[in-house]
C-alpha positions in Angstrom: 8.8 -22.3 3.6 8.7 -19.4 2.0 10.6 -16.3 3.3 9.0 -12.0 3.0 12.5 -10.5 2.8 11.8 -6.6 3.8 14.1 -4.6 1.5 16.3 -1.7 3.8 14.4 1.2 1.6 10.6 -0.8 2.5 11.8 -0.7 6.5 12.6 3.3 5.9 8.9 3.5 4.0 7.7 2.0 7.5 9.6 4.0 9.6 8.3 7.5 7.9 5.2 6.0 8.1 5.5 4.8 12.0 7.1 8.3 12.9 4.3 10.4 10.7 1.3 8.5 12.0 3.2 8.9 15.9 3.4 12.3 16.0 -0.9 12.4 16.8 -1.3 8.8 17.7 1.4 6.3 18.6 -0.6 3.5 19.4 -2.2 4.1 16.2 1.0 4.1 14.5 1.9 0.9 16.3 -1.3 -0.3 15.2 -0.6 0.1 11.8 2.5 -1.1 11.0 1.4 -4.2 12.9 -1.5 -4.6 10.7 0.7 -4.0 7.7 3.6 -6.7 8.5 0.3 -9.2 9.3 -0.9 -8.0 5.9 2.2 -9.1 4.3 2.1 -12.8 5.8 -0.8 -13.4 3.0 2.1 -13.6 0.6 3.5 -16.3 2.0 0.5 -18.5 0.7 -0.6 -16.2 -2.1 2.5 -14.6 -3.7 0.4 -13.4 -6.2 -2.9 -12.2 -4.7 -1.5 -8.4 -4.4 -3.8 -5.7 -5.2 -3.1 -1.7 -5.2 -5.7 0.7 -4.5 -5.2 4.0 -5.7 -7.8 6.6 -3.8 -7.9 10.2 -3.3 -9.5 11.8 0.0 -11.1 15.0 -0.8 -11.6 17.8 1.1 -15.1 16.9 2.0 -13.4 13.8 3.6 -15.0 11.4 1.2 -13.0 8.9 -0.7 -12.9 8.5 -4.7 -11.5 5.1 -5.8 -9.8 5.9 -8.3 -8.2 2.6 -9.6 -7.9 -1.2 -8.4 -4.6 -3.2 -9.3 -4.5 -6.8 -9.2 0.0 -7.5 -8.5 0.0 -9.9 -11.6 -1.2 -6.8 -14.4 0.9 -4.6 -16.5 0.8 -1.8 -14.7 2.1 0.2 -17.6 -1.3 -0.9 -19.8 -3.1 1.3 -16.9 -0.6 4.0 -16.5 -0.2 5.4 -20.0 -1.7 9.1 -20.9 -2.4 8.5 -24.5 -5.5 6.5 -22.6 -7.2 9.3 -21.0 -8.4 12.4 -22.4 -7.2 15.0 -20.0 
């Protein structure tokens, strides 16, 4: 079977997370890092069905998508700035 091995610097990314979200909420924060070790499990049947989505929350509290990233692309392709006119 295959094993999710949390690396020591992904547990501290939970932990900030855990602590940040606990600080208003801490059954929210419980909530979440629940919901993101469950998350993870998918891997274990679908190594490579990882996606990233980038979004921005703006001030007006709606949500621009700004780019969706499928685990198995070269992220590189995507994060070069010769591509976009800025």
């Amino acid at each position: 079977m295959v094993e999710l091995n949390w690396t020591l610097e992904s547990e501290r990314w939970l932990r900030d997370i855990f602590n940040y979200i606990s600080i208003d909420n801490p059954q929210a924060a419980s909530a979440t890092i629940e919901s993101i070790y469950e998350m993870a499990q998918i891997l274990k049947t679908f190594p490579e069905s990882g996606y990233r989505i980038a979004y921005l929350i703006k001030p007006d509290r709606n949500i621009d998508i700004l780019g969706v990233f499928h685990g198995s692309l070269d992220m590189d392709r995507y994060l070069k700035e010769d591509k976009y006119d800025l």
